[in-house]
ZATIRO-148501 format. One record per residue (C-alpha): residue in one letter; x, y, z. Coordinates in steps of 0.5 Angstrom, whole numbers, plus 2048, in hexadecimal, padded with zeros to 3 digits. Example, Ala and Ser with C-alpha at 12.3 -4.5 7.8 and 13.67 -1.06 7.14 Angstrom:
2
a8197F7810 s81B7FE80E 
This chain:
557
x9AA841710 x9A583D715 x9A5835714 x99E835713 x99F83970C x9A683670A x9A5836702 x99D836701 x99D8356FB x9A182E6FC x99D82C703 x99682C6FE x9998286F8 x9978226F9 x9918256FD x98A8246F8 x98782C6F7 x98282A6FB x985828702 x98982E702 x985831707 x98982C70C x98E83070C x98F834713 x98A839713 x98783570E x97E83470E x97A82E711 x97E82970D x984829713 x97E824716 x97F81F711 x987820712 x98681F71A x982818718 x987815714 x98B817719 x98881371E x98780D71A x98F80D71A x98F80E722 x98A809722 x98F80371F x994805722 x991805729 x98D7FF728 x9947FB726 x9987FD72C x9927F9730 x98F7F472C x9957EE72C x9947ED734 x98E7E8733 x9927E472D x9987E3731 x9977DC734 x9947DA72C x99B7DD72A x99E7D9730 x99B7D272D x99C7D4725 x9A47D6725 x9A67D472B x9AA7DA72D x9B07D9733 x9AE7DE739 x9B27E4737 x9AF7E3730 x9A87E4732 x9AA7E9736 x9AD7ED731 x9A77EB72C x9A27F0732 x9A77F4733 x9AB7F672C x9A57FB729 x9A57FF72F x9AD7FF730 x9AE801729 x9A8805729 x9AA80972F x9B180B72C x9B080D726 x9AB812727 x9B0818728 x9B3816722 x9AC81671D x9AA81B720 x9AF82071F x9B081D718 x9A981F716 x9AA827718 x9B0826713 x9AE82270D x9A682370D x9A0820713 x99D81C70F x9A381970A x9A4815711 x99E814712 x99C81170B x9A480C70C x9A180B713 x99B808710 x99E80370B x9A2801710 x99D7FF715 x99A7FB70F x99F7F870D x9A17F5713 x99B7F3715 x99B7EF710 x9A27EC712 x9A07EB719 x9997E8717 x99D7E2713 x9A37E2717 x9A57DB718 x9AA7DC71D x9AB7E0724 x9B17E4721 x9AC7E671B x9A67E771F x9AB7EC723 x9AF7EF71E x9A77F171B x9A67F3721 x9AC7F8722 x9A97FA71A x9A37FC71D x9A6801723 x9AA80571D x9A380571A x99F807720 x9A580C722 x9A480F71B x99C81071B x99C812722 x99F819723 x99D81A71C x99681971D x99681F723 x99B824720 x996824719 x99182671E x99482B721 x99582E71A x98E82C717 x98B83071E x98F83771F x988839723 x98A83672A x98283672C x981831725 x98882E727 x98682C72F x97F82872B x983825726 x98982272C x98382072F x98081C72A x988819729 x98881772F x982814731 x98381072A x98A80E72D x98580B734 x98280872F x98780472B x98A801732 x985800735 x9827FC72E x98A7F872D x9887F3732 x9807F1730 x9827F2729 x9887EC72A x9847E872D x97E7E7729 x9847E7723 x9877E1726 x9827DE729 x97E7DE722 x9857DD71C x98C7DD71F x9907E1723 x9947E471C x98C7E871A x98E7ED71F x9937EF71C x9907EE714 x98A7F3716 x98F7F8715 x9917F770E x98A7F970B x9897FF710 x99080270E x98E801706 x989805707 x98D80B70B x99280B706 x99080E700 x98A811704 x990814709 x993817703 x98D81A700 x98B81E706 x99081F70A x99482670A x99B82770A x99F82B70F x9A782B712 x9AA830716 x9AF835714 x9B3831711 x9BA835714 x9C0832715 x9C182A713 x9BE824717 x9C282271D x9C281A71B x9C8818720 x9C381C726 x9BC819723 x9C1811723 x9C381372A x9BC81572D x9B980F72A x9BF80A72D x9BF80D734 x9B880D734 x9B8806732 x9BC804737 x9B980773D x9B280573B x9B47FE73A x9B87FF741 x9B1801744 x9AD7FC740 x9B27F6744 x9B17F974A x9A97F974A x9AA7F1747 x9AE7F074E x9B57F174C x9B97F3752 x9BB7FB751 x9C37FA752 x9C27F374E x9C77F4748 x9C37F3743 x9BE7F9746 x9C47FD748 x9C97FE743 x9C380073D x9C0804741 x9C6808744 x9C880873C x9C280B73A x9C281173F x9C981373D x9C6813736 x9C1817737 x9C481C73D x9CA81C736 x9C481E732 x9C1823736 x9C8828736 x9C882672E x9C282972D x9C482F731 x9C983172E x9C7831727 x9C4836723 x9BE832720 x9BD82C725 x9B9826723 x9B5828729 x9B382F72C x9B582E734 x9B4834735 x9AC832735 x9AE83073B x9AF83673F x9A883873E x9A4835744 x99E83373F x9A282F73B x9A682B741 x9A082B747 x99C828741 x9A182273E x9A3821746 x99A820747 x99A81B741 x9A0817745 x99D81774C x996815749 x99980F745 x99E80D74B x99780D74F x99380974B x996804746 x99A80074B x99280074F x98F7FE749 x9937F7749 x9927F674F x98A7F774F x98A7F274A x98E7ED74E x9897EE753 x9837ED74F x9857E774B x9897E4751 x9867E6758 x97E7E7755 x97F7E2750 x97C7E574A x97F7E3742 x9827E773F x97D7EA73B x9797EB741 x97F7EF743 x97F7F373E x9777F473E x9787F7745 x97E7FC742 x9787FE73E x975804742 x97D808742 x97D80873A x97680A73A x97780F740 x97F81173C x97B812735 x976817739 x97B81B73C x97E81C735 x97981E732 x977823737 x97E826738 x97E82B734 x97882E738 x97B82D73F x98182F73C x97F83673B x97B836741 x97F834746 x986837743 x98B832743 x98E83274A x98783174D x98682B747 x98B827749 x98C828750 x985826750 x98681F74C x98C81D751 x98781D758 x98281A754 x987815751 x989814758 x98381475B x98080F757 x98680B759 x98680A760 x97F809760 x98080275C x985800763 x97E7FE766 x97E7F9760 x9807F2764 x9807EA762 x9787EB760 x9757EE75A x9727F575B x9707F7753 x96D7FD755 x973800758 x9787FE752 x97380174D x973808751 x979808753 x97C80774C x97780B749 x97A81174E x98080E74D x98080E745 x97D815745 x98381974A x988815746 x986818740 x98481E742 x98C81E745 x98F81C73E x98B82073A x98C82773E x99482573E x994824736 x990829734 x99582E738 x99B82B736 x99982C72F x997832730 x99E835732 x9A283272C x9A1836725 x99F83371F x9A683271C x9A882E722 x9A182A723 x9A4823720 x9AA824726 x9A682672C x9A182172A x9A681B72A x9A881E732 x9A181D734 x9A0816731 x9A7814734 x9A681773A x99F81373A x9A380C738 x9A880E73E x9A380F743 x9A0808741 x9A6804741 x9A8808748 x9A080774B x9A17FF749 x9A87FF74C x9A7803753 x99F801755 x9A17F9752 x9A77FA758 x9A37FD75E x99D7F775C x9A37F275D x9A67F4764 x99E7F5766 x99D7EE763 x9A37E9765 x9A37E976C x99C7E676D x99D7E176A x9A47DF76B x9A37DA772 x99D7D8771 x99B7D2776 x99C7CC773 x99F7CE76D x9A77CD76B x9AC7D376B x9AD7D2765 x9A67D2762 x9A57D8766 x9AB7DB761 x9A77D975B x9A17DB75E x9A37E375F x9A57E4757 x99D7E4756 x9977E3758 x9967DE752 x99D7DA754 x9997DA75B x9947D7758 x9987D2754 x99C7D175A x9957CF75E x9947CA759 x99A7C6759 x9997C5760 x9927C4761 x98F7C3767 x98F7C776D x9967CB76C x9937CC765 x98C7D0767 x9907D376C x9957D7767 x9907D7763 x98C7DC768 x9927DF76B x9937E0764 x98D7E4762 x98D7E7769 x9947EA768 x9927EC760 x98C7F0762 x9917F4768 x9967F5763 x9917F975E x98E7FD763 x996800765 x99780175E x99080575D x992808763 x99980A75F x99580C759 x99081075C x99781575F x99A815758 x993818755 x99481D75B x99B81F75B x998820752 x993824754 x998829758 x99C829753 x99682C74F x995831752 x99B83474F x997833749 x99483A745 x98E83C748 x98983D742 x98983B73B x98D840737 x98A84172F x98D84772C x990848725 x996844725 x99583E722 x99184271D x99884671C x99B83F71B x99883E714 x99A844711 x9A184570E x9A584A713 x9A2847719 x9A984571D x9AA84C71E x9A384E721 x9A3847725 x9A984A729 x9A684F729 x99F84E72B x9A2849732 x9A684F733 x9A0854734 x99C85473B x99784E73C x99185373D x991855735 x98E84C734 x98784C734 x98684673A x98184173A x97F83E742 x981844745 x98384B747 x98A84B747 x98F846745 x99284274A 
């Protein structure tokens, strides 16, 4: 029996008669499905970012230690990161939208913890609550997509609406927190979230369809705990790296080391069991791998980046950060546009040409910001973070939209934690390596310096903001002169790293051109919405590819 079909009757219990048609293959109702979903994914994308501009009013308020407060930014991501393998497998076994609904009360509840929280161990203890939350909301918002749009032309205009929903979100965190803090104090950002989630829990409950997957075999419990560890550990191994930890530091080391064995333990339990908790065979399927491989190279590229063009706005040209934020306006708008528009480029370009296409783009747009130098040229960043904004979504949206594609409905739940995890990971790795190639091209600048002590010159080479602090407590003309040499070298070190990031885009678009040529739209996920439909599902992969009718080309790549 198909996933999508488990128990028909019990899956629209708790669905009103006239919402029914959200069900796959269902009417014109799964578009309002596809709007509560993008509400969800609109908080939980909106909580990863918006806490950045109030960290320095929780400084002041709580007064956490240094590894308090970095456990404060880091423990939503962390645990976020980690568990998403879990929920989202969880959510094929006990029902999609269950998880989703727990996932909600979660997030309120917590929000409602971190908003009052008195103490810098309570506040990170709310936030590893909201991580749980958001790891049960995230791949549960994308696998009941996958299941209201059995019709992948329908399908590819939804996850473009998801996605330029989750552009806006990001982009949104850091304006909205800073207005919250500048106008109440630094817990309304989190309180927003309590309203919101009392509206998306009974209005969730009404409209979304229920779906699981087959239901053979039990849950692997002890596989689920060890992807989450071992994904755990290796996140917050990179995570140390890309805050300046040393690799074969211990502390970095040995966690890391320690999740990897866990995953690598993981992966031949899932091998070898009849009902694996995650089906790697997905794997062997170009489509799937190429697709989750794009999704890590585009985050590697581009998020380490992003962090240092804020760096850059704020410390090089001077902006506040809301002007800042205002300049990183134009990538949001243009990543939005791409989304919408996906659908259509997707059926005419195919997928391989798609997201080729996004990485050039992408890597054009960023070697045309190293003409940036230590003066302000507002035209140029606006078109480049328009390019930049438009290849980069571009990329995501064909990746994911194929990634998706290749999963069936039963197993939608895990293969939307594998693309969300491997989004996270690229993130996380992205910081680390692109953060470790802007300080190697950094420090030598402004390590002797004329006039200036050896020592401060060390202290100057963790950052440009130390440089600057450095500059002021020597004042004088060994101040201005690291203080130059300083902005000099901060500009150096960007150009390298956009030079590093424009060649990972490029290798990304190599490696999609073993994507599928054109967008393949035939009867299998019709056939996945009927009772029996494993069997013709086997059946159908098995049959020569020319029987599918193509969209964007003649023959399938």
């Amino acid at each position: 029996m198909s996933g999508t079909t488990t128990a028909r009757t019990r899956r629209t219990a708790g669905v009103p008669r006239q919402w029914r048609g959200t069900e796959a293959g269902g009417g014109a109702n799964r578009w309002i499905v596809l709007l509560v979903l993008c509400v969800s994914l609109l908080l939980v994308a909106v909580d990863a970012t918006v806490l950045h501009v109030a960290v320095p009013a929780v400084t002041e308020d709580l007064r956490p230690g240094a590894m308090e407060l970095l456990w404060i930014v880091d423990a939503y991501p962390l645990v976020c990161a980690s568990l998403l393998i879990l929920f989202g497998t969880l959510g094929d076994r006990v029902g999609r939208r269950r998880v989703l609904l727990l996932g909600y009360g979660l997030f309120g509840a917590a929000s409602a913890l971190a908003a009052f929280a008195p103490s810098p161990q309570i506040l990170i203890v709310a936030r590893a609550l909201l991580g749980i939350g958001g790891a049960m909301i995230m791949p549960a918002t994308l696998s009941i997509l996958r299941q209201v749009f059995p019709d992948r032309r329908e399908r590819a205009l939804a996850i473009g609406v998801w996605s330029a929903v989750a552009a806006v979100g990001a982009a949104v965190g850091p304006l909205l927190g800073g207005f919250l803090v500048e106008n109440f104090w630094w817990g309304s950002v989190f309180l927003i979230n309590i309203p919101l989630m009392a509206v998306a829990l009974p209005v969730g409950r009404w409209l979304l369809p229920e779906s699981t997957g087959d239901g053979e075999g039990p849950w692997d419990v002890l596989g689920a705990f060890m992807a989450a560890f071992g994904l755990f550990c290796v996140v917050f191994g990179v995570k140390r790296v890309g805050s300046g930890a040393g690799l074969l530091d211990l502390a970095t080391a040995v966690p890391a080391l320690f999740g990897a064995v866990l995953l690598v333990l993981f992966v031949r339990r899932q091998r070898r069991r009849t009902h694996p908790l995650v089906d790697l065979r997905l794997f062997a399927r170009p489509a799937f791998s190429i697709s989750v491989g794009c999704i890590v190279l585009a985050l590697l590229a581009l998020v380490g980046l992003e962090l240092i063009a804020a760096q850059y706005l704020q410390l090089v040209l001077g902006l506040t950060p809301l002007e800042t934020g205002l300049r990183l306006l134009p990538l949001t708008f243009a990543a939005m546009g791409a989304g919408l528009a996906g659908s259509r480029m997707l059926q005419g370009l195919g997928p391989r040409t798609m997201v080729a296409f996004g990485f050039v783009l992408t890597a054009v747009a960023v070697l045309s910001l190293t003409v940036m130098g230590q003066s302000d040229r507002p035209a140029v960043l606006v078109g480049a973070f328009i390019v930049l904004g438009f290849g980069l979504e571009t990329t995501l949206f064909g990746a994911y939209e194929s990634m998706l594609n290749e999963a069936s409905a039963k197993s939608a739940g895990g293969a939307a934690a594998i693309g969300e995890t491997s989004y996270q990971l690229g993130a996380g790795i992205g910081i680390a390596l692109l953060g470790s190639v802007m300080n190697a091209a950094y420090k030598p600048g402004v390590s002797s310096v004329t006039g200036v002590p050896a020592s401060a010159g060390t202290e100057a080479g963790q950052s440009l903001g130390a440089a600057y602090d450095v500059s002021n407590q020597l004042g004088g003309a060994a101040g201005s002169a690291l203080r130059a040499a300083a902005r000099v070298s901060f500009v150096h070190g960007l150009h390298v790293t956009l030079a590093v990031s424009a060649g990972l885009l490029l290798m990304g678009a190599l490696a999609a051109l073993r994507l599928p040529r054109a967008m393949e739209c035939g009867a299998a996920d019709e056939e996945e919405s009927e009772p029996g439909a494993a069997p013709k599902e086997q059946a159908r992969r098995q049959e020569p590819r020319d029987r599918t009718a193509v969209v964007g080309a003649d023959s399938p790549g």
